[in-house]
N, C-alpha and C positions, 0 to 999 in steps of 0.2 A: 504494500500500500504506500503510495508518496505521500508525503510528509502534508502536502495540499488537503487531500483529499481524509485525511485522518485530523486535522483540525478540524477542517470544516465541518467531518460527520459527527465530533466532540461537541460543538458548542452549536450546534443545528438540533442534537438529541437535548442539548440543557436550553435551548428555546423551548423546542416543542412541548417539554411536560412544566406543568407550571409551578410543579413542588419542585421541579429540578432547579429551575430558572429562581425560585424562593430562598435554596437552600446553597446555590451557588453566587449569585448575585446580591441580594438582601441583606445578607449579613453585615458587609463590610461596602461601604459607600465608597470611600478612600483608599482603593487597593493600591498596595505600591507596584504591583507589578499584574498585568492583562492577563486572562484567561487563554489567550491566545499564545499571548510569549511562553506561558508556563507548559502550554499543550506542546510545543515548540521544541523545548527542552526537554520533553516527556519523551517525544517523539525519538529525537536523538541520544535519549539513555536505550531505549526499550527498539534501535534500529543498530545499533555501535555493540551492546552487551556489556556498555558498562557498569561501573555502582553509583548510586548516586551520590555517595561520597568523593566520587571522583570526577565529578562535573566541575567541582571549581578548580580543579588543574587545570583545565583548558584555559587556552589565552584569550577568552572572551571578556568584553567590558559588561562591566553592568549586570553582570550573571546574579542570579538570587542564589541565596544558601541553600547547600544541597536537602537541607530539613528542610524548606519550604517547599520545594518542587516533589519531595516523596510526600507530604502531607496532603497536598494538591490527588498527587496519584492514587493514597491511598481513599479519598475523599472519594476519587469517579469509580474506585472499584469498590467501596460500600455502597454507593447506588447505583451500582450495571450500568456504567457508563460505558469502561471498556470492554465489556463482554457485549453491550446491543451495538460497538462499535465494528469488533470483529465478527461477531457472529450474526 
């Protein structure tokens, strides 16, 4: 799956349900960093095979701590995010 089209299906499944959109968006008005960027980094952990402790080695700017982006992750797979993603 490209990395396009596996965003897109993330935050198109947390549109469409309105507890998803409730539970992903509502909480936090002032996110430091987009659903999309974090999907982003997801992509590139869960497409590379590495750990998410080993995301901030990379020489990217601006990257979020590797505990934000597993919380993130573990957040779409308490609510079948990434399983109505793939499957």
């Amino acid at each position: 799956m490209k990395k396009k089209t596996f965003v897109k299906n993330i935050i198109k499944i947390i549109h469409n349900d309105p507890k998803l959109c409730e539970k992903f968006y509502n909480k936090t008005k002032n996110r430091k960093y987009k659903i999309k960027e974090l999907c982003n980094y997801i992509y590139l952990i869960l497409k590379t095979g590495m750990s998410f402790r080993d995301i901030n080695e990379l020489n990217i700017k601006n990257i979020p701590h590797w505990n934000t982006i597993y919380k993130f992750f573990e957040k779409l797979i308490k609510y079948n995010v990434i399983y109505t993603t793939f499957f």
